[in-house]
C-alpha positions, 0 to 999 in steps of 0.5 A: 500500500505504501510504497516509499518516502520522498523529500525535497531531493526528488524535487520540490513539494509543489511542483508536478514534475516532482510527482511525475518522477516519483509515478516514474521510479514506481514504473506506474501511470500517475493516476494510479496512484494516491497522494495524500497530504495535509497541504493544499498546494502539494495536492494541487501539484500531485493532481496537475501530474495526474495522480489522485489526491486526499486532503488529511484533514487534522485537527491542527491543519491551517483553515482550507479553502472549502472550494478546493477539489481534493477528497477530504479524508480524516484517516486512512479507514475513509480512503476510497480508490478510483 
C-alpha cells in the first residue's frame, strides 16, 4: 500500500514534475496512484501530474479553502480508490 518516502531531493513539494518522477521510479501511470497530504498546494501539484489526491484533514491543519477539489479524508479507514 505504501510504497516509499520522498523529500525535497526528488524535487520540490509543489511542483508536478516532482510527482511525475516519483509515478516514474514506481514504473506506474500517475493516476494510479494516491497522494495524500495535509497541504493544499502539494495536492494541487500531485493532481496537475495526474495522480489522485486526499486532503488529511487534522485537527491542527491551517483553515482550507472549502472550494478546493481534493477528497477530504480524516484517516486512512475513509480512503476510497478510483
Amino acid at each position: 500500500l505504501l510504497g516509499g518516502h520522498y523529500d525535497t531531493t526528488t524535487g520540490p513539494k509543489r511542483e508536478a514534475a516532482s510527482y511525475t518522477a516519483i509515478a516514474a521510479e514506481f514504473n506506474l501511470p500517475p493516476g494510479e496512484i494516491v497522494f495524500v497530504s495535509d497541504i493544499v498546494a502539494e495536492l494541487d501539484a500531485a493532481q496537475a501530474a495526474g495522480m489522485q489526491t486526499r486532503l488529511c484533514m487534522r485537527p491542527d491543519n491551517a483553515e482550507v479553502d472549502p472550494a478546493q477539489s481534493h477528497c477530504a479524508i480524516a484517516n486512512f479507514t475513509q480512503m476510497e480508490f478510483a
